[in-house]
C-alpha positions in Angstrom: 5.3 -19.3 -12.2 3.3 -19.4 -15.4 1.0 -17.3 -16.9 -2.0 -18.8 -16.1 -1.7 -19.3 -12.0 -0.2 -15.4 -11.6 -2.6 -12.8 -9.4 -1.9 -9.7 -7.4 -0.2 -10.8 -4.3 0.8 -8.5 -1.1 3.5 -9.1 1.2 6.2 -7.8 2.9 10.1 -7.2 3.0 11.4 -8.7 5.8 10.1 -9.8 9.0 7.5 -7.1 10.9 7.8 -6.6 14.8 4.8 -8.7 15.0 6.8 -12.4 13.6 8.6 -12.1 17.1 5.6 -10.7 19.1 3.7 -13.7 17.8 6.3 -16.0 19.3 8.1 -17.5 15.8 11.7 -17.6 15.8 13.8 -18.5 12.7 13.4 -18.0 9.1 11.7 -21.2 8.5 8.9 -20.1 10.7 8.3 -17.1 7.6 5.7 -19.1 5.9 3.5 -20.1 8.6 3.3 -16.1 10.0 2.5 -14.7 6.3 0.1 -17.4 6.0 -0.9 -16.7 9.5 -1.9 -12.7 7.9 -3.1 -13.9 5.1 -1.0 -12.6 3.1 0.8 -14.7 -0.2 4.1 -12.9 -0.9 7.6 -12.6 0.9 10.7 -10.6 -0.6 13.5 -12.1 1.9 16.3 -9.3 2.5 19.8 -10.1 2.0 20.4 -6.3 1.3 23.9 -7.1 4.1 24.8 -10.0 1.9 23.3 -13.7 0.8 23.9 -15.3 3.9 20.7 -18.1 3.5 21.8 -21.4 2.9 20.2 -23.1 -0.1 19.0 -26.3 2.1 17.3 -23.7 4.8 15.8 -22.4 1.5 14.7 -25.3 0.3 13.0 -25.9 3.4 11.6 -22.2 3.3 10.3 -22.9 -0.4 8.2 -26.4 0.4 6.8 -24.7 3.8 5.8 -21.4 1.3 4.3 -23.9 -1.7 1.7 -25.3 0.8 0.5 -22.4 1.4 0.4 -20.5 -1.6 3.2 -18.1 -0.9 5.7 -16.4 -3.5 9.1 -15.5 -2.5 11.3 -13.2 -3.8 14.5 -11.8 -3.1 16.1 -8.4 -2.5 19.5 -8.4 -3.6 22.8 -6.9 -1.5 22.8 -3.2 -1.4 26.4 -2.7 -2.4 25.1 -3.9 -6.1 26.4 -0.7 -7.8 25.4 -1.2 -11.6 27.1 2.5 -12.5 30.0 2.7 -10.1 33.5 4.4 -11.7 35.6 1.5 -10.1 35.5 -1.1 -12.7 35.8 -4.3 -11.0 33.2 -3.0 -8.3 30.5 -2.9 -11.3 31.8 -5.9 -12.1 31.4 -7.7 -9.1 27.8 -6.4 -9.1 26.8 -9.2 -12.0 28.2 -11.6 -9.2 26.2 -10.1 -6.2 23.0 -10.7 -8.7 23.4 -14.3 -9.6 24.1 -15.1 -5.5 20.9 -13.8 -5.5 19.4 -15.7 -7.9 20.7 -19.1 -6.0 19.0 -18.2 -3.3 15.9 -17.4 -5.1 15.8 -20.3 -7.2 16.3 -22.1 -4.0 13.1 -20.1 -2.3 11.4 -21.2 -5.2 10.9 -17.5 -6.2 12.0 -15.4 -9.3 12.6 -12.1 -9.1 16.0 -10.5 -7.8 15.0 -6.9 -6.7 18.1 -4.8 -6.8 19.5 -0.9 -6.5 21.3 -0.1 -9.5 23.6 2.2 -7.9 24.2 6.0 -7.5 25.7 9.0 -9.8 28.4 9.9 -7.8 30.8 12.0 -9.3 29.5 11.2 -13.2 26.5 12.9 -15.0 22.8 11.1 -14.8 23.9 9.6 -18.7 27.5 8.1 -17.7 26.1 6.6 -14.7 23.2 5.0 -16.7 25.5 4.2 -19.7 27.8 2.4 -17.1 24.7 0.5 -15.7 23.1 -0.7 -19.1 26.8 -2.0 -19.9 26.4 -3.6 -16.4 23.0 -5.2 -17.0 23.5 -6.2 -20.8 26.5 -8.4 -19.3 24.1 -9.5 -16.0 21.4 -11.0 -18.2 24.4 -12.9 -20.0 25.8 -14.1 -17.2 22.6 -15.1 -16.0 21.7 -17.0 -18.9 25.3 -18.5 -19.2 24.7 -19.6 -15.5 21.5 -21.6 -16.2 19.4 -18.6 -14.7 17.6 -17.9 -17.3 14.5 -18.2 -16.2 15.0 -15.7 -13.0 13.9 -12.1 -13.2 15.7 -8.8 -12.6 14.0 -6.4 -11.0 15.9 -3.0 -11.2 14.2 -0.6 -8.5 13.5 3.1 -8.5 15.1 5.2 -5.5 14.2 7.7 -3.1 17.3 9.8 -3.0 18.0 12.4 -5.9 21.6 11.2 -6.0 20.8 7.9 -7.0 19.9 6.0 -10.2 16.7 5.0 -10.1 14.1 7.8 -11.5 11.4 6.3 -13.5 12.8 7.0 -16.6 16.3 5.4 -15.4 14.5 2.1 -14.6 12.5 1.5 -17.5 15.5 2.6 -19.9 17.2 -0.9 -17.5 14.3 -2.1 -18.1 14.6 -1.7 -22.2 18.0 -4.2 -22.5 16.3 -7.5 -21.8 12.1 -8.5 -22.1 13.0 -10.5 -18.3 13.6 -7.3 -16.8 11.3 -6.4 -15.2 10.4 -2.5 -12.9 10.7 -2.7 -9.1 8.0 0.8 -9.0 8.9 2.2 -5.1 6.2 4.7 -5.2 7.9 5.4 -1.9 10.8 6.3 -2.8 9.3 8.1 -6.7 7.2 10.3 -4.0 10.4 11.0 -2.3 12.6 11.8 -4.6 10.2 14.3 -6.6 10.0 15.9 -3.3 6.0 15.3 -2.8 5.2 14.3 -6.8 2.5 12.0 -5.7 -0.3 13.6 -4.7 -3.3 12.2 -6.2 -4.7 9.6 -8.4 -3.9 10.5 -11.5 0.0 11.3 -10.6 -0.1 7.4 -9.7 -1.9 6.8 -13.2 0.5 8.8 -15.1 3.0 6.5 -13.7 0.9 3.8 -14.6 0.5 4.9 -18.0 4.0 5.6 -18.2 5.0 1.6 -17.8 1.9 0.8 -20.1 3.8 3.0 -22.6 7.3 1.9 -22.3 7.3 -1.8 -21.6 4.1 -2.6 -23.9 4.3 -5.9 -22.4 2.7 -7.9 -19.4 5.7 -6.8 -17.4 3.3 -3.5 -17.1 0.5 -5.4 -15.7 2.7 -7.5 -13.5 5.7 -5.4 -12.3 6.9 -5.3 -9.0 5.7 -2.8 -6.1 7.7 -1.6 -3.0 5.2 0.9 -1.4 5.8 2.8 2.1 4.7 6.1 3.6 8.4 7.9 3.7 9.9 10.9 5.0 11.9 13.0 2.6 14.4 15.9 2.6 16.2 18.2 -0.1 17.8 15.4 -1.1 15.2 13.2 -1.4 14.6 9.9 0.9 15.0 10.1 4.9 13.2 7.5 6.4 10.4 4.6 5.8 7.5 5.4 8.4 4.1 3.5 8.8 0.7 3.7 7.6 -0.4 5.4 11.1 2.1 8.3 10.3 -0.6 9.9 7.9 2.1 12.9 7.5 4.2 11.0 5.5 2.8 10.4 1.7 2.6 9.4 -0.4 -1.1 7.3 0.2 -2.0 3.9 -0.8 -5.7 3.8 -1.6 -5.5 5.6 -5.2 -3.1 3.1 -6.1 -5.3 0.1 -4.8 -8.2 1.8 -6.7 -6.3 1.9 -9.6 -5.0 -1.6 -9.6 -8.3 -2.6 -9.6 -9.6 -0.8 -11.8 -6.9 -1.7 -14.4 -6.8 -5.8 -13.6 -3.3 -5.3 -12.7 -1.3 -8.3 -11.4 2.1 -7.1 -9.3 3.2 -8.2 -6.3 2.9 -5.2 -3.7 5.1 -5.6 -1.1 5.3 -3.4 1.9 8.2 -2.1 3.4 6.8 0.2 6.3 8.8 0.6 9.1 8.3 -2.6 11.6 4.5 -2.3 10.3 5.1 -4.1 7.1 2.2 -7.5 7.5 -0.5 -4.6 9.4 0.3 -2.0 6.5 0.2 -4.6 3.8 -3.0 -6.3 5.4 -4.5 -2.7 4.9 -3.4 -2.1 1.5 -5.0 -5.6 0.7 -8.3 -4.4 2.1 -8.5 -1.2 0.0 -7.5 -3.5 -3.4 -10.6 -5.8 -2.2 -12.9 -3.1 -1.5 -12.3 -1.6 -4.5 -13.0 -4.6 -6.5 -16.2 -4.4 -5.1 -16.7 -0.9 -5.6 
């Protein structure tokens, strides 16, 4: 996608309850019901393992061109980028660029991707491991003829994890491609309730302005859901009608707005996804006019 047809788009991840309800059926039907929301984005899950064909894709990708839609792809979960068993990191690099087949093939470009946990390491070891990991990703990549596809590291909701802000953007620092996966979700989550008003979701804001200094901090990636969290962080994604969950959209539509930033928001509420993205599109819209 070039610089000069990119915009804020909203989507989902995954298929809502609705896809069925409205009476489509297979995976090729996914353009046609985002379309059908108006909505212009898609991340397609293959968090259990790349199991799309490239010809379905294909298919997928010319169905999704017509109507304007961008697809992306969430990468398999057992990516770990700082795992202690060597050849287990290592086949992390090959997870990725199954990935970015499939996205290619989608017609899409960015890989979205959990970098792994801490396990029995320190915070620094694990994210030592993972920049190791991800120096040799973006070479394999490139020695793959990927080089055009974007790796999108993503903050996480549990405390155990890699994936603080800070953890992200220092992934973020070994390549320019690279580019933030911001789950304000899981962020909320994992600083127990840290997101509380606008200008916690600006410092964030801020924060990527600071440490990419690119466009990557106009047009990162969003994951955003209302989630329930415990001592440990992350429980479980809920939907916008679950108002006790945080943390809540409209400051962060304001403040997209208000900045001219360009990611791609995509919902991942819990069977709500197109209804909870529809909604998040209205507040960007209204604040625009506002």
């Amino acid at each position: 996608m070039s610089g000069t047809d990119w915009k804020i788009r909203f989507g989902t991840a995954g298929e809502s309850d609705s896809f069925a309800a409205q009476g489509y059926k297979t995976s090729l039907d996914i353009p046609a019901y985002t379309a059908g929301m108006g909505l212009d984005a898609f991340e397609y899950q293959c968090g259990h393992g790349v199991r799309l064909g490239v010809e379905k894709a294909g298919k997928m990708a010319a169905a999704a061109r017509e109507r304007g839609i961008l697809f992306s792809v969430h990468a398999p979960y057992y990516i770990s980028m700082s795992s202690l068993e060597e050849e287990k990191r290592l086949n992390s690099i090959h997870y990725l660029l199954q990935s970015c087949e499939v996205c290619r093939a989608l017609g899409g470009r960015r890989v979205i991707f959990h970098s792994g946990s801490c396990g029995k390491q320190s915070r620094e070891a694990a994210l030592e491991k993972a920049l190791d990991t991800m120096r040799r990703a973006v070479e394999a990549l490139d020695e793959a003829g990927y080089g055009d596809m974007t790796l999108c590291p993503e903050t996480m909701g549990k405390i155990g994890q890699l994936g603080t802000l800070e953890e992200v953007l220092a992934l973020c620092g070994v390549d320019k491609r690279i580019t933030p996966c911001i789950d304000f979700g899981h962020l909320n989550a994992r600083t127990l309730g840290g997101i509380q008003t606008k200008a916690d979701y600006a410092a964030i804001l801020d924060r990527l302005g600071e440490a990419l200094g690119d466009e990557r901090a106009a047009r990162f990636h969003v994951h955003f859901s209302r989630i329930e969290y415990s001592a440990g962080g992350e429980k479980r994604h809920w939907t916008f009608a679950e108002t006790q969950f945080g943390p809540e959209p409209e400051p962060l539509m304001e403040l997209l707005a208000q900045r001219g930033l360009e990611p791609v928001v995509i919902c991942e509420s819990a069977g709500t996804q197109a209804e909870d993205a529809q909604t998040m599109q209205a507040l960007y819209r209204a604040a625009l006019k506002g």
